[in-house]
N, C-alpha and C positions, 0 to 999 in steps of 0.2 A: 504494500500500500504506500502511495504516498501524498502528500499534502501539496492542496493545488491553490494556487491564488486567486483573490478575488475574478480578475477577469476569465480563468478559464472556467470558475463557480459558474459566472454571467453565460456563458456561453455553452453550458450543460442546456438541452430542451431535450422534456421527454414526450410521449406520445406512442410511446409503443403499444402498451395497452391499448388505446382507442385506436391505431391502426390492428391491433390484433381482429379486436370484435367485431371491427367493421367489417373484416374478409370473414368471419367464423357466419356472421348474419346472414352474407351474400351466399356463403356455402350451403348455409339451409332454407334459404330461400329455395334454392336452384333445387336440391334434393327436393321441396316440396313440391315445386315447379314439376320434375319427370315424374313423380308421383301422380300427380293430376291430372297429365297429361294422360299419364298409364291407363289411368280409372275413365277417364272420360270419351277416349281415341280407340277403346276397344272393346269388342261385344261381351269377353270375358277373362277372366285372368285371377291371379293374386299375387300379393307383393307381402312381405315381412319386415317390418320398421324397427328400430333398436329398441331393448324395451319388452320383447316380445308382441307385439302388437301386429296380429296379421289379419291379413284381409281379403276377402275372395268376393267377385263377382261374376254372376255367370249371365 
C-alpha cells in the first residue's frame, strides 16, 4: 500500500458499480426478451428459468 496525495485522492472517480448493474439489467432484460419471444412466436414448447420455474405450453 501506499499513501497518495491530495490531487491523485481528487482524481480517484468511481462508478463501477452502476456500470456493473447497468449491463447485469440489460442482460435480463434481453433473457426476458427471448423468453417472450419463445412463449409468444410458437404454437408450443417449454422453457426452464433459474429458480426452478418451468413452463410448458402447448
Amino acid at each position: 500500500m501506499q499513501v497518495i496525495s491530495e490531487l491523485e485522492m481528487t482524481m480517484i472517480s468511481g462508478g463501477e458499480a452502476f456500470t456493473l448493474a447497468a449491463i447485469m439489467a440489460c442482460l435480463a432484460a434481453a433473457i426476458v426478451a427471448v423468453i417472450c419471444y419463445r412463449l409468444f412466436m410458437s404454437s408450443s414448447g417449454s422453457t426452464t428459468m433459474p429458480g426452478g420455474f418451468k413452463f410448458t405450453w402447448q
